[in-house]
TORPA-4810 file (N, C-alpha, C, O; in nm, 3 decimals):
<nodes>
NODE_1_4.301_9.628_7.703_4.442_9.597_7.704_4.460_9.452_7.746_4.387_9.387_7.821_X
NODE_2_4.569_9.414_7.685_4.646_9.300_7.691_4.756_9.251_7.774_4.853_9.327_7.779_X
NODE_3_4.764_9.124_7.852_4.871_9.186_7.990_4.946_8.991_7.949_4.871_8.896_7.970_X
NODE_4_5.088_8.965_7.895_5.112_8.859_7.837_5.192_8.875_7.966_5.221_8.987_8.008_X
NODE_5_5.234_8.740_8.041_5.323_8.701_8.129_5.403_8.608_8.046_5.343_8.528_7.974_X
NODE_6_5.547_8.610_8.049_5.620_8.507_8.014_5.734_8.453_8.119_5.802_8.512_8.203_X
NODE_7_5.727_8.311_8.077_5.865_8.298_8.208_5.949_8.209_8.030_5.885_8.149_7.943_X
NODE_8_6.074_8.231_8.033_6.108_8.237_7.942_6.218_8.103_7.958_6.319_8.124_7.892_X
NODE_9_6.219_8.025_8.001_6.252_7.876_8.052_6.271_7.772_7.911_6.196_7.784_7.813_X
NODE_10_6.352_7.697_7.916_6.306_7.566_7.797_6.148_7.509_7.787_6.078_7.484_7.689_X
NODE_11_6.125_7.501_7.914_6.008_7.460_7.927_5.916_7.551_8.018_5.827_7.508_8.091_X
NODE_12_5.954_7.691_8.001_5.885_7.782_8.046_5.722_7.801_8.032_5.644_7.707_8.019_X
NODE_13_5.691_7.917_8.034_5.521_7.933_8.002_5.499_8.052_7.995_5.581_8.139_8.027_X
NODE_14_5.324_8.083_7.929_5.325_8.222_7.908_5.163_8.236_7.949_5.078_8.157_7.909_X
NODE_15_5.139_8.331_8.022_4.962_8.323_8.061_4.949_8.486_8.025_5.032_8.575_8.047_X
NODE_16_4.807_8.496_7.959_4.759_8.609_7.891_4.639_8.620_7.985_4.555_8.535_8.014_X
NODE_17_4.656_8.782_8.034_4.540_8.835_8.157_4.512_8.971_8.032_4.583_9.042_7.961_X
NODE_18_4.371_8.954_8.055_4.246_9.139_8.052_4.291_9.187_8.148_4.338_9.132_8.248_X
NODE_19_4.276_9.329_8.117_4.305_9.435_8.227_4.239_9.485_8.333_4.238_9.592_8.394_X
NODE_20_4.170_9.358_8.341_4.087_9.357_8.473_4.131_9.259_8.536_4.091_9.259_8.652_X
NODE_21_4.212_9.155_8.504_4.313_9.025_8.556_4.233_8.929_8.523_4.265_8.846_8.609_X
NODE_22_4.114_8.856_8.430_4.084_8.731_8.381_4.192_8.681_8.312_4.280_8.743_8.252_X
NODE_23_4.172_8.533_8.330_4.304_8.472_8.252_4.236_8.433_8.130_4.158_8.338_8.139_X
NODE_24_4.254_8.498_8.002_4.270_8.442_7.874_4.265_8.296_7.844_4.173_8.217_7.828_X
NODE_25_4.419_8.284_7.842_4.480_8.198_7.823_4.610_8.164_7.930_4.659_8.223_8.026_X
NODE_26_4.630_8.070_7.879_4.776_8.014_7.941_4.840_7.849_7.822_4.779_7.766_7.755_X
NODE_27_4.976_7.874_7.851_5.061_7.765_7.797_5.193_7.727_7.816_5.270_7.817_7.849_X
NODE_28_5.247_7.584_7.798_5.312_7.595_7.804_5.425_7.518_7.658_5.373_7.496_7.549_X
NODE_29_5.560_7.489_7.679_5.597_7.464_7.572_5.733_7.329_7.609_5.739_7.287_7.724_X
NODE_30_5.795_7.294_7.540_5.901_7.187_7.534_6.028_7.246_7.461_6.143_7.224_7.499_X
NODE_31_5.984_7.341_7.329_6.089_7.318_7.260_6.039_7.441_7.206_5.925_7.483_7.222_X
NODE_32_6.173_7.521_7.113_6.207_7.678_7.071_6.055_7.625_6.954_5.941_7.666_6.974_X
NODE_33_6.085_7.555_6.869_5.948_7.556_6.777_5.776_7.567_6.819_5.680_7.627_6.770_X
NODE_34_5.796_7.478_6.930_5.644_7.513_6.991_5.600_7.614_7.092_5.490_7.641_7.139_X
NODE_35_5.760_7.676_7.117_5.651_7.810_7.247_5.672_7.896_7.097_5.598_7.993_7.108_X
NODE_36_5.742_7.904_6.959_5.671_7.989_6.869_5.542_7.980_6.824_5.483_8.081_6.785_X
NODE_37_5.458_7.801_6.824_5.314_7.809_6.761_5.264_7.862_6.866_5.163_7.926_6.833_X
NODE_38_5.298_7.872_7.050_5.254_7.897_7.127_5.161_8.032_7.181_5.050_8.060_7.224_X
NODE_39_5.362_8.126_7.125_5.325_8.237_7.088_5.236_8.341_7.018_5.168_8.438_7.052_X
NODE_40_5.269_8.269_6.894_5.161_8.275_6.738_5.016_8.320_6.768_4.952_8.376_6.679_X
NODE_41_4.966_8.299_6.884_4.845_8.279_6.937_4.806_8.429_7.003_4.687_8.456_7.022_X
NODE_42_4.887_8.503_7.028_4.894_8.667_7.033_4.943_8.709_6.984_5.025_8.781_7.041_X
NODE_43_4.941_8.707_6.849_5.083_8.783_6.742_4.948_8.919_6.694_4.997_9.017_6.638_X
NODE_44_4.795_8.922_6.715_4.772_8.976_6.649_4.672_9.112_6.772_4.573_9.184_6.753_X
NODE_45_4.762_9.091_6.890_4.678_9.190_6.952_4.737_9.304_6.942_4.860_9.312_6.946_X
NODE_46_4.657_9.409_6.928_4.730_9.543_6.905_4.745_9.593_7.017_4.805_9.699_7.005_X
NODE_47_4.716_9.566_7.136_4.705_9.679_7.270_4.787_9.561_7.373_4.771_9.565_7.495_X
NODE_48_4.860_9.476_7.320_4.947_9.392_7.415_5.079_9.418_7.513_5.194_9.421_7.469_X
NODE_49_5.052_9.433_7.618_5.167_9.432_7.692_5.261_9.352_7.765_5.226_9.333_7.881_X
NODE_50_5.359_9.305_7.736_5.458_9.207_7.812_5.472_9.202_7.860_5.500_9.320_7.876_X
NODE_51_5.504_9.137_7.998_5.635_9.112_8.108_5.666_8.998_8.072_5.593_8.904_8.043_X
NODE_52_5.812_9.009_8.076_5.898_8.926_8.046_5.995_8.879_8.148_6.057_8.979_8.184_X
NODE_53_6.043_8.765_8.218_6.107_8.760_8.341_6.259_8.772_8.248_6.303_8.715_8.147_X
NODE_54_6.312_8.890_8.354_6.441_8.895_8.277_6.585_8.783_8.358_6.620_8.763_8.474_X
NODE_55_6.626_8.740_8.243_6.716_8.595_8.311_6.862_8.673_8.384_6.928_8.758_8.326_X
NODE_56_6.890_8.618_8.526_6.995_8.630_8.568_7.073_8.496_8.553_7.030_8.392_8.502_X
NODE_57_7.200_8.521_8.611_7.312_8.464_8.558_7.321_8.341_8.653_7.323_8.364_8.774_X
NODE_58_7.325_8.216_8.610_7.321_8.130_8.730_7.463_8.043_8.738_7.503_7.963_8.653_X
NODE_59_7.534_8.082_8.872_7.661_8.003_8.871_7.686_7.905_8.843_7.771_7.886_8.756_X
NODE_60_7.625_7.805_8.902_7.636_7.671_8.870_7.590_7.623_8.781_7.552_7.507_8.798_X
NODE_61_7.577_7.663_8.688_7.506_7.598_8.569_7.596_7.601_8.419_7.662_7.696_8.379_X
NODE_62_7.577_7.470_8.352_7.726_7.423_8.268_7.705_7.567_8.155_7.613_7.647_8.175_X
NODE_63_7.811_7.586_8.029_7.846_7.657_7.914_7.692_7.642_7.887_7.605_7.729_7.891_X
NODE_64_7.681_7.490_7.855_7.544_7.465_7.758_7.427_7.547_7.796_7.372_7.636_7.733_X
NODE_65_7.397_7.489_7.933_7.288_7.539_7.987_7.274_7.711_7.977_7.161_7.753_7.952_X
NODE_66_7.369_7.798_7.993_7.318_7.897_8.013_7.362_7.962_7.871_7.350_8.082_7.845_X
NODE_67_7.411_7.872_7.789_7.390_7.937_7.605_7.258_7.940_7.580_7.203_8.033_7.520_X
NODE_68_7.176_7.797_7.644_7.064_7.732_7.565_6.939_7.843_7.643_6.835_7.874_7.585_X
NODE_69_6.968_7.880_7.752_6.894_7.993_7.829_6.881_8.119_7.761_6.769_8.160_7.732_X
NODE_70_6.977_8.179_7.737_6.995_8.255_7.661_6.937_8.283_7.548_6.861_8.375_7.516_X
NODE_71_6.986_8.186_7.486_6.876_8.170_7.286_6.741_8.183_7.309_6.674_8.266_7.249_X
NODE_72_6.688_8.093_7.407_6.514_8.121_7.467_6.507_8.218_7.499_6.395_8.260_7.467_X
NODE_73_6.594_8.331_7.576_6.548_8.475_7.603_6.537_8.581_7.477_6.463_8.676_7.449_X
NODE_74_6.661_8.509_7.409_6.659_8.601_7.264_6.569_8.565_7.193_6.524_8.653_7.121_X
NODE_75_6.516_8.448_7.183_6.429_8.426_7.115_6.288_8.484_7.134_6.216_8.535_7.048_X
NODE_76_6.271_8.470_7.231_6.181_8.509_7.287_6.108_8.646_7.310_5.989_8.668_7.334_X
NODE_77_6.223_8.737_7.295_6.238_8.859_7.310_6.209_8.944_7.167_6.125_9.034_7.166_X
NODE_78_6.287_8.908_7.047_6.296_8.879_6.956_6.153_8.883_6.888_6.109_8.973_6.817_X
NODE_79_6.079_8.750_6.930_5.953_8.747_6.890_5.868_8.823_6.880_5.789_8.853_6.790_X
NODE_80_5.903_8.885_7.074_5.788_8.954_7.113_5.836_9.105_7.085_5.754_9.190_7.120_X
NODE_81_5.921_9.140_7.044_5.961_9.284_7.012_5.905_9.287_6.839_5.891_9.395_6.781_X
NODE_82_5.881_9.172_6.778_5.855_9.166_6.614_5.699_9.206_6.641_5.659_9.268_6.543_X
NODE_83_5.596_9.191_6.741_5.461_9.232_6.738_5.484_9.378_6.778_5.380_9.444_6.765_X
NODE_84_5.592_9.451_6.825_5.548_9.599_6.867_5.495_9.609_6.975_5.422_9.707_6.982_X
NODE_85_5.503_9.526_7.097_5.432_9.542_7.219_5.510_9.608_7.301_5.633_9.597_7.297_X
NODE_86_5.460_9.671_7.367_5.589_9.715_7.503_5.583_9.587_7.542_5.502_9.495_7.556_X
NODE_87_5.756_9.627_7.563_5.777_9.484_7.694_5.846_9.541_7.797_5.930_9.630_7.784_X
NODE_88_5.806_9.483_7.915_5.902_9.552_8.040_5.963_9.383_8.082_5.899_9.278_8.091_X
NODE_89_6.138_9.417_8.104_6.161_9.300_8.156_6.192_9.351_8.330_6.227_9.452_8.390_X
NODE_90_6.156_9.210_8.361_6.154_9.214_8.528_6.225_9.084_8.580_6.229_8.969_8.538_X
NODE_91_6.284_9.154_8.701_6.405_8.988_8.763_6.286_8.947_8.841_6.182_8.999_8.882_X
NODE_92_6.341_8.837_8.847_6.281_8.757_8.944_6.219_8.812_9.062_6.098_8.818_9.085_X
NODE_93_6.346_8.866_9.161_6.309_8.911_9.199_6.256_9.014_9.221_6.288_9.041_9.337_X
NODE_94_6.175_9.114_9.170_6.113_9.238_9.131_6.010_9.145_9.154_5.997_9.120_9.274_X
NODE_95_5.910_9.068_9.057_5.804_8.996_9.067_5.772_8.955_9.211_5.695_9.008_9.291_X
NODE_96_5.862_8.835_9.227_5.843_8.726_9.357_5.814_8.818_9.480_5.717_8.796_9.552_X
NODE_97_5.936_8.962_9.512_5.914_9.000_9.657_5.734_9.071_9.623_5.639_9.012_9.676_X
NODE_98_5.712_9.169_9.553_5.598_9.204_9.524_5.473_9.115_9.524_5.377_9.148_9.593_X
NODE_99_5.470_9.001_9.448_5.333_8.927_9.488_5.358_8.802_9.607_5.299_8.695_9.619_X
NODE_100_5.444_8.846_9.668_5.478_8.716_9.766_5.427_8.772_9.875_5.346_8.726_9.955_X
NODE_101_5.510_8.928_9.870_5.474_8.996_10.001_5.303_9.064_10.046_5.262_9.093_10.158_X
NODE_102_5.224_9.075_9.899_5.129_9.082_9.872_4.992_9.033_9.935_4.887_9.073_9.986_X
NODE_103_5.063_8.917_9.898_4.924_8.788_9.931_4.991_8.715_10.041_5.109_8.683_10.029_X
NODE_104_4.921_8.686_10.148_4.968_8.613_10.244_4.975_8.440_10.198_4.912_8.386_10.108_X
NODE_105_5.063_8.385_10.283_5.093_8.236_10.240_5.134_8.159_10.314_5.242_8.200_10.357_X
NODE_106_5.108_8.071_10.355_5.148_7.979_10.440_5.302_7.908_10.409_5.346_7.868_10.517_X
NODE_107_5.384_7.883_10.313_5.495_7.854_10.295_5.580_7.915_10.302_5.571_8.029_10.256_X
NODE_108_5.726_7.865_10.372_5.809_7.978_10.379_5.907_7.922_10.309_5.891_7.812_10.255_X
NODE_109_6.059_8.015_10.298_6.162_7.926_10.265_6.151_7.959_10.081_6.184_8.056_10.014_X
NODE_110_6.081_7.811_10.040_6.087_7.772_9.941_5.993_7.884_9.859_5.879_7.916_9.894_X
NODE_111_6.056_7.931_9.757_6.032_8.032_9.667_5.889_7.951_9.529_5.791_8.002_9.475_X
NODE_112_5.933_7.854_9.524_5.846_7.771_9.415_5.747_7.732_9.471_5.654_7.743_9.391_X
NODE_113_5.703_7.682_9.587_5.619_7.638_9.657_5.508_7.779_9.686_5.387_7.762_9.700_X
NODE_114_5.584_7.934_9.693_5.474_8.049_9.802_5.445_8.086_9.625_5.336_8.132_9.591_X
NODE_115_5.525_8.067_9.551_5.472_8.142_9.394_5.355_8.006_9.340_5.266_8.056_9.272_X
NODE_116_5.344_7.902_9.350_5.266_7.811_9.346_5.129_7.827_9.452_5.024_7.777_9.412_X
NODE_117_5.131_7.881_9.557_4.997_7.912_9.651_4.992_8.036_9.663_4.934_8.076_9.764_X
NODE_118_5.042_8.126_9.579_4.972_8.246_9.561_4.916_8.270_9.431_4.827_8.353_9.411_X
NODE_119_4.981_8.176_9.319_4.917_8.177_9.247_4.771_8.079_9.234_4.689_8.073_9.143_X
NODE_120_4.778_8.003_9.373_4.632_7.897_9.336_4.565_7.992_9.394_4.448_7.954_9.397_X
NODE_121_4.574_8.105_9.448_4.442_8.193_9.567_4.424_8.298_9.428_4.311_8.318_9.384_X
NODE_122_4.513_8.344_9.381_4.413_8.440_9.252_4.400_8.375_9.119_4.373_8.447_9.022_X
NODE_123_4.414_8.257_9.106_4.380_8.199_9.004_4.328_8.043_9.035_4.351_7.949_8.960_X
NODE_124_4.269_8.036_9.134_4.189_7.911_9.148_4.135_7.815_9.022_4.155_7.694_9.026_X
NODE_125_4.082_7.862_8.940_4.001_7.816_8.820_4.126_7.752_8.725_4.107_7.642_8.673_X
NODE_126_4.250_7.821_8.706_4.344_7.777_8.640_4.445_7.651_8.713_4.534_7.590_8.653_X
NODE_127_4.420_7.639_8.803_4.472_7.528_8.896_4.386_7.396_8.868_4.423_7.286_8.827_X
NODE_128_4.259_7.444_8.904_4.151_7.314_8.926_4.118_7.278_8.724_4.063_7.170_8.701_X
NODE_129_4.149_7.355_8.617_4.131_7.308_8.529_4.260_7.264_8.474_4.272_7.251_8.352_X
NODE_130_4.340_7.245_8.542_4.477_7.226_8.463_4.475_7.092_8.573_4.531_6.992_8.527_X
NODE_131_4.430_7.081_8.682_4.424_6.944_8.771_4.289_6.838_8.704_4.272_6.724_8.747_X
NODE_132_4.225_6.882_8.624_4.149_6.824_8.549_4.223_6.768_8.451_4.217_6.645_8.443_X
NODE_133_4.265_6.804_8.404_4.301_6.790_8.215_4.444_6.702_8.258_4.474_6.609_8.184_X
NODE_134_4.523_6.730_8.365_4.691_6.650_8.364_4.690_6.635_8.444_4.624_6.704_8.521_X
NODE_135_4.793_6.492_8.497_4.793_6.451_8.659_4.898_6.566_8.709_4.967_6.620_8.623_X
NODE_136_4.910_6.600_8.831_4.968_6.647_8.892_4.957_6.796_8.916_4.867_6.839_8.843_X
NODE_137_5.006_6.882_8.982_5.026_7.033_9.025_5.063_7.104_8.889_5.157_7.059_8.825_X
NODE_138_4.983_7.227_8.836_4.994_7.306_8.763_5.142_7.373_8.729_5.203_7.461_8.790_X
NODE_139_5.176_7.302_8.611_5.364_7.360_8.548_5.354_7.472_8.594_5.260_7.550_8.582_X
NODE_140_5.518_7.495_8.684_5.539_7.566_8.750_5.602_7.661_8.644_5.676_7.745_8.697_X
NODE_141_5.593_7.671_8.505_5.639_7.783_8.389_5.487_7.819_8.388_5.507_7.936_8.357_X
NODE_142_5.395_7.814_8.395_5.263_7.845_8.411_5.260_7.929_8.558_5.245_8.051_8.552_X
NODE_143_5.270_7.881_8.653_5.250_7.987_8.740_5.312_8.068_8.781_5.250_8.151_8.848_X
NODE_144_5.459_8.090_8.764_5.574_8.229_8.727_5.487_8.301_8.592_5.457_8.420_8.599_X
NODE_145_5.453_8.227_8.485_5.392_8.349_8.376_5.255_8.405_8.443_5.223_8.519_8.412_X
NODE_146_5.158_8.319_8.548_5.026_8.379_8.587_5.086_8.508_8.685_5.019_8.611_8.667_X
NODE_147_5.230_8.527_8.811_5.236_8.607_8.839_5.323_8.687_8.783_5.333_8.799_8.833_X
NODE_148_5.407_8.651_8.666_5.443_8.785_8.572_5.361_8.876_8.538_5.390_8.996_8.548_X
NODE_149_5.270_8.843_8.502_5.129_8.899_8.411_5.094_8.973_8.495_5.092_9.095_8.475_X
NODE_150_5.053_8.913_8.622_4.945_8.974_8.763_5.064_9.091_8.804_5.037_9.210_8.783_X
NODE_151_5.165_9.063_8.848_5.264_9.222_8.863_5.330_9.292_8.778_5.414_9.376_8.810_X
NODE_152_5.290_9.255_8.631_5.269_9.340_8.501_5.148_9.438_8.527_5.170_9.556_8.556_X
NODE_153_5.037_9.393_8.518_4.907_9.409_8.545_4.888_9.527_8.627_4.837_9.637_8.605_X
NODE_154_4.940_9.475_8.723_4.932_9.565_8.846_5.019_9.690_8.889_4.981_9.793_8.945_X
NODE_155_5.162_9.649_8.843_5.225_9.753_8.916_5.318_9.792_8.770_5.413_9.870_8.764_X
NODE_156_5.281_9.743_8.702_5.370_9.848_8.552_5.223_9.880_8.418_5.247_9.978_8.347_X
NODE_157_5.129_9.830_8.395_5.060_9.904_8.302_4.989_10.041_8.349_4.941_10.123_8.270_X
NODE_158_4.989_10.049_8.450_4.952_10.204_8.532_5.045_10.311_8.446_4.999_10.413_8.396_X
NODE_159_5.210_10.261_8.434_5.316_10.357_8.332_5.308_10.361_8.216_5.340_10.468_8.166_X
NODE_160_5.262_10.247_8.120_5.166_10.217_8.017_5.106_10.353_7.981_5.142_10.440_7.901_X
NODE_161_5.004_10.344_8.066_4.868_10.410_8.049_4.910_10.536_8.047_4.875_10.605_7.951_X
NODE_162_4.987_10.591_8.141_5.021_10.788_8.161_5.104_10.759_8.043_5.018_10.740_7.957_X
NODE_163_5.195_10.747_7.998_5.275_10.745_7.889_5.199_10.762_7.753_5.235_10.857_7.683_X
NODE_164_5.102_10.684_7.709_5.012_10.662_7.638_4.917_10.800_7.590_4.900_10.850_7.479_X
NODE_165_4.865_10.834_7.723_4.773_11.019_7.772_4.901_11.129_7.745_4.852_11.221_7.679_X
NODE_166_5.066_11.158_7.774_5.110_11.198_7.808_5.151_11.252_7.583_5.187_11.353_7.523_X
NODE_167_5.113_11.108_7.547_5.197_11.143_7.401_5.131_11.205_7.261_5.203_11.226_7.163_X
</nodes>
């Protein structure tokens, strides 16, 4: 089995874990045309499962912004409902309290910062090769999709699986 994390952002990301939690892959994107070649890149697994971060509503943010949010979720959604995968969508927070509270962390407070050092402690290798290849700290649409995936992984393909035996 197949475990796709997406964070579904303009410039979101999507990291693909085995069901043993190796990371595949990972990516990220700029624009609706390239997280589709992005996508494209698992269009042909048959045993794929989604998490998808499902978008809440953000006050402060203009008409545009949360049209243009939107179209990326539909789009996105869209896509990934055209391969036949289950998808489970999950808020934010569903994910964050679960692998935050999980893994211990030295940061408090800041939500981007403890999802950024929990994702460098189970995915070390994807940090230090992404600090190879680009200056700076690993896109933070990359490490919301590494722990979509990881509390996909973990705490929803278990329902997957009985569902699957059950039919």
């Amino acid at each position: 089995m197949h475990i796709l994390g997406l964070d579904p952002g303009k410039t979101g990301g999507m990291a693909l874990l085995s069901s043993d939690g190796r990371v595949i892959m990972y990516s990220t994107w700029q624009s609706i045309p390239e997280m589709f070649l992005v996508l494209g890149k698992v269009r042909y697994l048959s045993d794929l499962v989604i998490g998808m971060e499902k978008p809440n509503a953000f006050e402060k943010a203009t008409q545009q912004a949360t049209f243009n949010f939107g179209f990326n979720v539909g789009a996105m959604y869209g896509f990934a409902a055209s391969m036949g995968a289950k998808i489970h969508l999950i808020t934010p927070n569903m994910w964050t309290d679960r692998m935050h509270a999980t893994h211990h962390h030295q940061s408090k407070g800041n939500p981007k910062k403890v999802s950024f050092e929990v994702s460098q402690r189970l995915f070390p290798g994807v940090h230090q090769g992404w600090a190879e290849a680009h200056t700076g700290k690993l896109h933070d649409g990359i490490v919301d999709a590494l722990l979509i995936a990881e509390y996909t992984r973990i705490h929803l393909v278990k329902v997957v699986a009985k569902e699957s035996m059950t039919a």
